[in-house]
Backbone as JSON Lines, residues from 0, in Angstrom:
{"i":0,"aa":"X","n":[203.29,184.77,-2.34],"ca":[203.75,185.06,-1.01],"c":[204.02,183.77,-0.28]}
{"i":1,"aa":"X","n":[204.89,183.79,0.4],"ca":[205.38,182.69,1.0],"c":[204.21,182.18,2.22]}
{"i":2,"aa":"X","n":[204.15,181.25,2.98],"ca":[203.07,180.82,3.75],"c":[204.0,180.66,5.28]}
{"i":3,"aa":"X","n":[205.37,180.78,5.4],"ca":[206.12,180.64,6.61],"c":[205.77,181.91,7.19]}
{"i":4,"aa":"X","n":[205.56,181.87,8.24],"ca":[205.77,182.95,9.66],"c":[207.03,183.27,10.02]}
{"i":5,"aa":"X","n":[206.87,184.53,10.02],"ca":[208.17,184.78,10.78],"c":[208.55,184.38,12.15]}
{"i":6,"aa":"X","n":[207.93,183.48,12.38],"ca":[208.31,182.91,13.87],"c":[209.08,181.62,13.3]}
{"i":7,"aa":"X","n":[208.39,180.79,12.43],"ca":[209.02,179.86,11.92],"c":[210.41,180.0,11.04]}
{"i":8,"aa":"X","n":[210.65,181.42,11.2],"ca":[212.0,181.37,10.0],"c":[213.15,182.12,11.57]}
{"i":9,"aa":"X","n":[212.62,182.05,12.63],"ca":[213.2,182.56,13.59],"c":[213.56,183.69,14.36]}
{"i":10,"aa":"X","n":[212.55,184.58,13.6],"ca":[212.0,185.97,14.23],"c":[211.33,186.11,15.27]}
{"i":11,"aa":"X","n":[211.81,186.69,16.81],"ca":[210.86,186.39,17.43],"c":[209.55,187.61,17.51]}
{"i":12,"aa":"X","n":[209.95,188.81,16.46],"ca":[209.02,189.67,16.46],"c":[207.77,189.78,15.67]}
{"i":13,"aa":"X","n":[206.36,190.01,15.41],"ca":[205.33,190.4,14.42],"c":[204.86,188.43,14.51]}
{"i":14,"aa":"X","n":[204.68,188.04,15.47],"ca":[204.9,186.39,15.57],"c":[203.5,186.18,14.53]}
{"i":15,"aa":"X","n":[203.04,185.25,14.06],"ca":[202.02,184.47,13.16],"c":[201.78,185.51,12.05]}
{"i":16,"aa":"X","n":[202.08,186.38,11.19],"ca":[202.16,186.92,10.68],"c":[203.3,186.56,9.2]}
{"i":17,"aa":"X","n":[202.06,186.19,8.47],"ca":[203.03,185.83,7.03],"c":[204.07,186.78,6.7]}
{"i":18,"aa":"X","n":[205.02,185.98,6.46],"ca":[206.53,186.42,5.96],"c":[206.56,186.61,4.3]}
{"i":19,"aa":"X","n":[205.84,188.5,4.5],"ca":[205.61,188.94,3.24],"c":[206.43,189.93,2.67]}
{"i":20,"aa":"X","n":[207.92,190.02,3.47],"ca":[208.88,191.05,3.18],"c":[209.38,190.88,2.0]}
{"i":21,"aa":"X","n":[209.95,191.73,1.38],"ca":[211.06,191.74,0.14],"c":[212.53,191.57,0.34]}
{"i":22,"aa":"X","n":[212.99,190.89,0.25],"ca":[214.52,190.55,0.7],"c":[215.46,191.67,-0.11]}
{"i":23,"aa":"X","n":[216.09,192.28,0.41],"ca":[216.72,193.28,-0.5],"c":[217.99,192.39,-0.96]}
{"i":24,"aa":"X","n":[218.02,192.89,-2.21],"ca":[218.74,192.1,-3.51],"c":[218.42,190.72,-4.6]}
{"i":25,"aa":"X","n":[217.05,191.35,-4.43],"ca":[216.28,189.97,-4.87],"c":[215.48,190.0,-5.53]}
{"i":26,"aa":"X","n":[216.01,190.76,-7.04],"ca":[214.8,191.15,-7.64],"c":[214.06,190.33,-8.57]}
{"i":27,"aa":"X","n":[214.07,189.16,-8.29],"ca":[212.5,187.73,-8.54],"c":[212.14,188.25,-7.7]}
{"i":28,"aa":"X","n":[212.41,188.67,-6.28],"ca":[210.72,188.74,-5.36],"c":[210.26,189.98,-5.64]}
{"i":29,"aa":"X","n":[211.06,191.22,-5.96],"ca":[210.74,192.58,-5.78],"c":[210.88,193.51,-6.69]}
{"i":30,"aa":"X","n":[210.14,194.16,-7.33],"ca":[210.32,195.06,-8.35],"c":[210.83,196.33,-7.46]}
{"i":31,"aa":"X","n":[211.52,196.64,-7.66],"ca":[212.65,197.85,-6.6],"c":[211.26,199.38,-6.83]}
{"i":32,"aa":"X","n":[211.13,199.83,-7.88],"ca":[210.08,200.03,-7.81],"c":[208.85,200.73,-7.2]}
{"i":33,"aa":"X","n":[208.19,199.41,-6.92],"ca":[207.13,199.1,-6.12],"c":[207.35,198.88,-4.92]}
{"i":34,"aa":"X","n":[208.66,198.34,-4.37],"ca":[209.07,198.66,-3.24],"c":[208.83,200.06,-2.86]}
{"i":35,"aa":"X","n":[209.73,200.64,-3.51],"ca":[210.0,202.15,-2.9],"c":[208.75,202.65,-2.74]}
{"i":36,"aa":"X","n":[207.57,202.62,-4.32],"ca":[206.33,203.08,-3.7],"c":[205.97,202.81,-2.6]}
{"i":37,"aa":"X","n":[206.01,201.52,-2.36],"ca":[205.05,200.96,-1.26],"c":[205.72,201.79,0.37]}
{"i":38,"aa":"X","n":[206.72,202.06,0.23],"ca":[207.92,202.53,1.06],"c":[207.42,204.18,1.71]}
{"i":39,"aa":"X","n":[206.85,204.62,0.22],"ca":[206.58,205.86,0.52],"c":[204.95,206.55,0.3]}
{"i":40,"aa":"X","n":[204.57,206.24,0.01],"ca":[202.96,206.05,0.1],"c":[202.19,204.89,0.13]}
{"i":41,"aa":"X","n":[202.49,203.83,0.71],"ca":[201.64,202.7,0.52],"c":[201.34,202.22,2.25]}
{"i":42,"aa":"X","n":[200.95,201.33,2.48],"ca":[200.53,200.96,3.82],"c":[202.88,200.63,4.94]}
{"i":43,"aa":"X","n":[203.3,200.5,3.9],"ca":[204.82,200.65,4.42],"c":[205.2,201.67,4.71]}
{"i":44,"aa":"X","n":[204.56,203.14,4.23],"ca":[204.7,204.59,4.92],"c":[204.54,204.62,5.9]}
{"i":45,"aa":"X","n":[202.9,203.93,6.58],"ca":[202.27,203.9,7.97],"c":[203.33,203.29,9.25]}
{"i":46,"aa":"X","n":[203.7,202.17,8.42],"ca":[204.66,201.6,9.41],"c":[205.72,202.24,9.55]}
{"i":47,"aa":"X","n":[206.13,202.9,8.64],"ca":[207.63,204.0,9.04],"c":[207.07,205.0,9.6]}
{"i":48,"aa":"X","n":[206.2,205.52,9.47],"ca":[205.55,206.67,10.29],"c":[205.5,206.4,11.93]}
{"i":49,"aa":"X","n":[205.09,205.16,12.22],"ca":[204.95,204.39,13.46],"c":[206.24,204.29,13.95]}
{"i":50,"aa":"X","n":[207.52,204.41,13.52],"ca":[209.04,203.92,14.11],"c":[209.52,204.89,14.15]}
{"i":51,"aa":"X","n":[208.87,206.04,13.89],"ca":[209.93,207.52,14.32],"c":[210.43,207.45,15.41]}
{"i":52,"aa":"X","n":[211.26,208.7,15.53],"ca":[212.2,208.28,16.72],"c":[212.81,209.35,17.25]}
{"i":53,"aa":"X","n":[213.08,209.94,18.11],"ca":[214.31,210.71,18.72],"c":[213.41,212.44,18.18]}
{"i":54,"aa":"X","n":[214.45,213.08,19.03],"ca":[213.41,214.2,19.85],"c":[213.31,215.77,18.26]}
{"i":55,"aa":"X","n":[214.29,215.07,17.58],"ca":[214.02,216.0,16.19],"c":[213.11,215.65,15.42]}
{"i":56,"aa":"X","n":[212.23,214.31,15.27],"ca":[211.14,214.36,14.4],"c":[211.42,213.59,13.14]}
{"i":57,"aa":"X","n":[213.15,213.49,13.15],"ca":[213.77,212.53,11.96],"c":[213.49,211.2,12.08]}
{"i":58,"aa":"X","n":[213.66,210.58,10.87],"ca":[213.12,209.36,10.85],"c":[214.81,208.19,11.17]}
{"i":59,"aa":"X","n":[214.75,207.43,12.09],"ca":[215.57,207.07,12.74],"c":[215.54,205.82,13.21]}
{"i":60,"aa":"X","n":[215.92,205.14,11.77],"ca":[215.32,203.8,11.65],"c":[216.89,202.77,11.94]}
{"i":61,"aa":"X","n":[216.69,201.81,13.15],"ca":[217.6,201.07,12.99],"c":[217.14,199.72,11.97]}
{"i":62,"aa":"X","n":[218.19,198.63,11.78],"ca":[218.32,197.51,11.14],"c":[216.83,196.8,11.33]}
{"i":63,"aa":"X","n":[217.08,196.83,12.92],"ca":[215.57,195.97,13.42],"c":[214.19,196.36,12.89]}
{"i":64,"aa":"X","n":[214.21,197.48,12.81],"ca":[213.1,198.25,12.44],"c":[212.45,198.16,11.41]}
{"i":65,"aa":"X","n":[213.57,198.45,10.63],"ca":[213.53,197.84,8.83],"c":[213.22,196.26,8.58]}
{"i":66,"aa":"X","n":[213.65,195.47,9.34],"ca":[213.45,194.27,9.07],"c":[211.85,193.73,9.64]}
{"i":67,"aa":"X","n":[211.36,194.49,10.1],"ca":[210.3,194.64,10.89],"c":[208.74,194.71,9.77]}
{"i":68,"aa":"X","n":[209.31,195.54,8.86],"ca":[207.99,196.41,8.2],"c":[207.72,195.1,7.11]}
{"i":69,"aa":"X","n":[206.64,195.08,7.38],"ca":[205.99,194.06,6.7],"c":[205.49,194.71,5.31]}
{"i":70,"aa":"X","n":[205.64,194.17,3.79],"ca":[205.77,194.32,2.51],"c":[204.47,193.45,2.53]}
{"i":71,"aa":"X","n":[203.38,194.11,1.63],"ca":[202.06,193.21,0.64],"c":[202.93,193.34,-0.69]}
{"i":72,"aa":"X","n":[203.42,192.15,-0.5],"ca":[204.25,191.65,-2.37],"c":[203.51,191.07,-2.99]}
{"i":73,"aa":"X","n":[202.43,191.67,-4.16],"ca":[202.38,190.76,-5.15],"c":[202.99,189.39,-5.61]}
{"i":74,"aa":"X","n":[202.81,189.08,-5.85],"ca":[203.6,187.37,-6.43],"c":[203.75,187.64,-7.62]}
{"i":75,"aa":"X","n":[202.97,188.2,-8.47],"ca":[203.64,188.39,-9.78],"c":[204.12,189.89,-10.15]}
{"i":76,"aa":"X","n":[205.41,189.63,-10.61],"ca":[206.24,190.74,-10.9],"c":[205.52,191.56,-11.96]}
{"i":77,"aa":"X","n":[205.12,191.44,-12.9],"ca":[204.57,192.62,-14.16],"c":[203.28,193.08,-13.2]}
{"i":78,"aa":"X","n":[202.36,192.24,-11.76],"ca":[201.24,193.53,-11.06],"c":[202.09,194.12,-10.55]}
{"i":79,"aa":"X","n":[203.66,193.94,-9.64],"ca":[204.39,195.18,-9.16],"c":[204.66,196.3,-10.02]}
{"i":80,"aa":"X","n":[204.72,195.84,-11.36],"ca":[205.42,196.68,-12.21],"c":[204.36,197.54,-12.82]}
{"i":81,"aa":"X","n":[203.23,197.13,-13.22],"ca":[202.43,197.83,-13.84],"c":[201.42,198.58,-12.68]}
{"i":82,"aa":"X","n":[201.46,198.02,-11.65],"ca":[200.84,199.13,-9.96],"c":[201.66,200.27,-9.82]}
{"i":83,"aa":"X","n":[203.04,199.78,-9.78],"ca":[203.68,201.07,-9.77],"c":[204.1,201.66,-10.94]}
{"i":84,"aa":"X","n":[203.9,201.33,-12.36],"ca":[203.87,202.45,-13.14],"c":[202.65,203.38,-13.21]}
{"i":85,"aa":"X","n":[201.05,202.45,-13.02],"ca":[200.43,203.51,-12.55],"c":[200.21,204.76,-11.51]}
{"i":86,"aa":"X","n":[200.71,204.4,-10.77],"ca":[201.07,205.2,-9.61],"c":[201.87,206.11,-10.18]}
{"i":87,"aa":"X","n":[203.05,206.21,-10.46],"ca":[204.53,207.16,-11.13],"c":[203.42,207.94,-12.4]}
{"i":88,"aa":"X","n":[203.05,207.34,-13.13],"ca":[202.38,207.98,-14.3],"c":[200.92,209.27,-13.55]}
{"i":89,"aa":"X","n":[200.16,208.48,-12.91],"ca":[199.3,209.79,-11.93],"c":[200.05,210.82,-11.19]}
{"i":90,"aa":"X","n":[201.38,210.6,-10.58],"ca":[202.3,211.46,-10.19],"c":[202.61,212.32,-10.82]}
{"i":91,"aa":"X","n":[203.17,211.82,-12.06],"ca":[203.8,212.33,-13.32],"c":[202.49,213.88,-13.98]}
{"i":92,"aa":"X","n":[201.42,213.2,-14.12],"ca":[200.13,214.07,-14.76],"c":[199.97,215.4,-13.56]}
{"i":93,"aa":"X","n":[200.12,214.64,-11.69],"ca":[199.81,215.46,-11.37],"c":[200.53,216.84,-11.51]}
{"i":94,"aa":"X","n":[202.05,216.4,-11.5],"ca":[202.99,217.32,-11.3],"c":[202.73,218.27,-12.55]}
{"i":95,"aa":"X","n":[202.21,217.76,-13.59],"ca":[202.43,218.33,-15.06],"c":[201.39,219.94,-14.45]}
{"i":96,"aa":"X","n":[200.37,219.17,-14.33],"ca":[199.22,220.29,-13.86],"c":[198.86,220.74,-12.67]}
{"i":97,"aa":"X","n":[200.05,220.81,-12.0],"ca":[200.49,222.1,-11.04],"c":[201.19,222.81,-11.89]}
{"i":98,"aa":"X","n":[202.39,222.15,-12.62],"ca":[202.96,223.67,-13.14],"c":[202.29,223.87,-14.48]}
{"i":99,"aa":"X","n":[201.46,223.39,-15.06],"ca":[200.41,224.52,-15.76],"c":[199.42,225.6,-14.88]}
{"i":100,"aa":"X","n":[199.36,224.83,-14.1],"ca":[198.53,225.95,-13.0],"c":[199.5,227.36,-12.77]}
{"i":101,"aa":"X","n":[200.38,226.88,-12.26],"ca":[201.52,227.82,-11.3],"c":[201.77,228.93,-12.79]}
{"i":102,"aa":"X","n":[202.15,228.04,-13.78],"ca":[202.27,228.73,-15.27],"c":[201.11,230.31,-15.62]}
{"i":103,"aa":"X","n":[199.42,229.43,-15.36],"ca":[198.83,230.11,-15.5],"c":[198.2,231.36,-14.73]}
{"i":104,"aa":"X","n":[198.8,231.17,-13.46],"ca":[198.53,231.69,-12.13],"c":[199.35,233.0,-12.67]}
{"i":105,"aa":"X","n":[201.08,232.83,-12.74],"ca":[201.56,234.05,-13.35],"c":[201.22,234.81,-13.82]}
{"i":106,"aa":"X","n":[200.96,234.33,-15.15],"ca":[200.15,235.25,-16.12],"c":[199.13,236.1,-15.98]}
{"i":107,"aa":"X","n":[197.92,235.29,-14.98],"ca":[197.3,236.29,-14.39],"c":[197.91,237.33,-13.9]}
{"i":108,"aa":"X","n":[198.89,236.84,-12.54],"ca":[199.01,238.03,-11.92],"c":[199.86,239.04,-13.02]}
{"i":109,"aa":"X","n":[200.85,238.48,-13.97],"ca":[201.29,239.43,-14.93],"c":[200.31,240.72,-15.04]}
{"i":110,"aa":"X","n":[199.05,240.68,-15.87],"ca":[198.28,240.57,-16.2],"c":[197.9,241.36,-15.43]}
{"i":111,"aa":"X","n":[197.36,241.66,-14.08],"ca":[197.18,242.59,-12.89],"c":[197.76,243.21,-12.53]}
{"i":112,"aa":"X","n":[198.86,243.23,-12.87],"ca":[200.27,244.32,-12.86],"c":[199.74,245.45,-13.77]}
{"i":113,"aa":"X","n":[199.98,244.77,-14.75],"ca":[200.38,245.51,-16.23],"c":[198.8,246.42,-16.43]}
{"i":114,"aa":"X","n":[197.79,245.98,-15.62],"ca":[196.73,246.62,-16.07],"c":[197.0,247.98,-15.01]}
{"i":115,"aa":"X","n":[197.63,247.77,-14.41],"ca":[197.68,249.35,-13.53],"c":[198.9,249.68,-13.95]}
{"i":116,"aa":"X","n":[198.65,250.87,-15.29],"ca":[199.47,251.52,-15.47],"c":[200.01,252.85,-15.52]}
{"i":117,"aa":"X","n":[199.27,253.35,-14.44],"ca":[199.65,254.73,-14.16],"c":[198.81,255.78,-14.67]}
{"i":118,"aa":"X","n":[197.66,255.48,-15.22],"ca":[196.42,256.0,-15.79],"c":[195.18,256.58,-14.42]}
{"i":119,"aa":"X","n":[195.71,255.75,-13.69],"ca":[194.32,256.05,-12.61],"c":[194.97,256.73,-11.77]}
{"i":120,"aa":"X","n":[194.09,257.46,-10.76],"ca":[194.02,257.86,-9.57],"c":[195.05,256.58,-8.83]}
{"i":121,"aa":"X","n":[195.96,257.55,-7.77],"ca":[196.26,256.38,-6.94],"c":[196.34,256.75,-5.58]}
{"i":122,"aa":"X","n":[196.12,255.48,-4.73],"ca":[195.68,255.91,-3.3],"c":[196.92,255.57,-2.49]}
{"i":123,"aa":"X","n":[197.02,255.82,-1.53],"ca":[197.66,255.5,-0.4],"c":[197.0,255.06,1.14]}
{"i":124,"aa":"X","n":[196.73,253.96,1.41],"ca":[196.36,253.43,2.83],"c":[196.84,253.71,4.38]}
{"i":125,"aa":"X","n":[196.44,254.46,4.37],"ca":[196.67,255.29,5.78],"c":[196.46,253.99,7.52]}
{"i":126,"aa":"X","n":[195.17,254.71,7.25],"ca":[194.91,254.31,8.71],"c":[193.4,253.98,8.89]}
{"i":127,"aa":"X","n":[193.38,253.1,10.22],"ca":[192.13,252.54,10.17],"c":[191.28,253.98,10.72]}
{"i":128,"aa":"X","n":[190.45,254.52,9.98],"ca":[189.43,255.4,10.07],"c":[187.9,254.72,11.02]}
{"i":129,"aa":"X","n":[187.89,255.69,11.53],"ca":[186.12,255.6,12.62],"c":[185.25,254.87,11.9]}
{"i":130,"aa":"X","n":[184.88,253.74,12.73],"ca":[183.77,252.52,11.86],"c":[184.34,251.84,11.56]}
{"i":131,"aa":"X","n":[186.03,251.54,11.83],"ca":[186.17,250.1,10.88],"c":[186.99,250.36,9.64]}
{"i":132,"aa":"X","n":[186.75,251.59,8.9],"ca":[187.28,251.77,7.51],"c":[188.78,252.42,7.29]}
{"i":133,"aa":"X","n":[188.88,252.41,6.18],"ca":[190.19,252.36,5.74],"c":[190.66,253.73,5.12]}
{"i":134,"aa":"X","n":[191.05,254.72,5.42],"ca":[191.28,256.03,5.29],"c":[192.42,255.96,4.18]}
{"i":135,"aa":"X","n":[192.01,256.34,2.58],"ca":[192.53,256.11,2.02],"c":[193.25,257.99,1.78]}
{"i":136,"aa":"X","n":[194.67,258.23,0.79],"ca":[194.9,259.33,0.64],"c":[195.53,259.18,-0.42]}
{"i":137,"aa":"X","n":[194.85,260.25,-1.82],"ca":[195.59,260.6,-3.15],"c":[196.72,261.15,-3.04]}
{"i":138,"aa":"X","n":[197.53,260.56,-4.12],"ca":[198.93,261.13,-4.14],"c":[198.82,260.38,-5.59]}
{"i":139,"aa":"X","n":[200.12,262.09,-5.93],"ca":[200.51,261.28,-7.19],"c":[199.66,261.62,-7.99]}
């Protein structure tokens, strides 16, 4: 990370504050990446979260704004790369096992379907009955 301030490179905003941004198009400083993570869940979310704007809730970022958000860049490119492949790879697992879940969730309910098959008694839900209860009525 560089040791200049952005006051010293002629910013007059975020003054004594190391000049730890990623220059876009510069990928010696920035694994694109780890940018974006950092962009979207990392402490660079917080700061875009902080610059919202305007009365819909959209995110409504001018130039300044962007140039604003301060980047924790590693210095060496393979910790950007291998931080954010861990990150993408836990993503990756989580997503897997939601849709095994969602997969197995079906099946259940399949499964709860198919077990009522027209063998039983069946009720019909009327109305709330005296006490609270549920006034059920056979049919069928």
């Amino acid at each position: 990370m560089s040791t200049k301030t952005t006051r010293e490179q002629g910013d007059h905003h975020d003054e004594g504050l190391p000049d730890q941004r990623a220059r876009r198009g510069d990928p010696a400083k920035g694994y694109s990446h780890y940018l974006c993570d950092y962009l979207r869940c990392g402490f660079g979310q917080n700061q875009i979260q902080r610059l919202f704007s305007g009365a819909t809730g959209l995110i409504e970022l001018t130039s300044d704004h962007v140039s604003r958000i301060v980047v924790d860049l590693p210095d060496d490119l393979d910790e950007q790369k291998s931080r954010s492949a861990a990150l993408r790879k836990e993503e990756a697992d989580y997503r897997a096992a939601v849709d095994d879940a969602e997969v197995s969730l079906h099946g259940a309910r399949m499964a709860f379907r198919s077990n009522h098959s027209g063998t039983s008694p069946r009720y019909r839900l009327t109305s709330e009955a005296p006490g609270g209860k549920v006034a059920e009525e056979k049919f069928g």
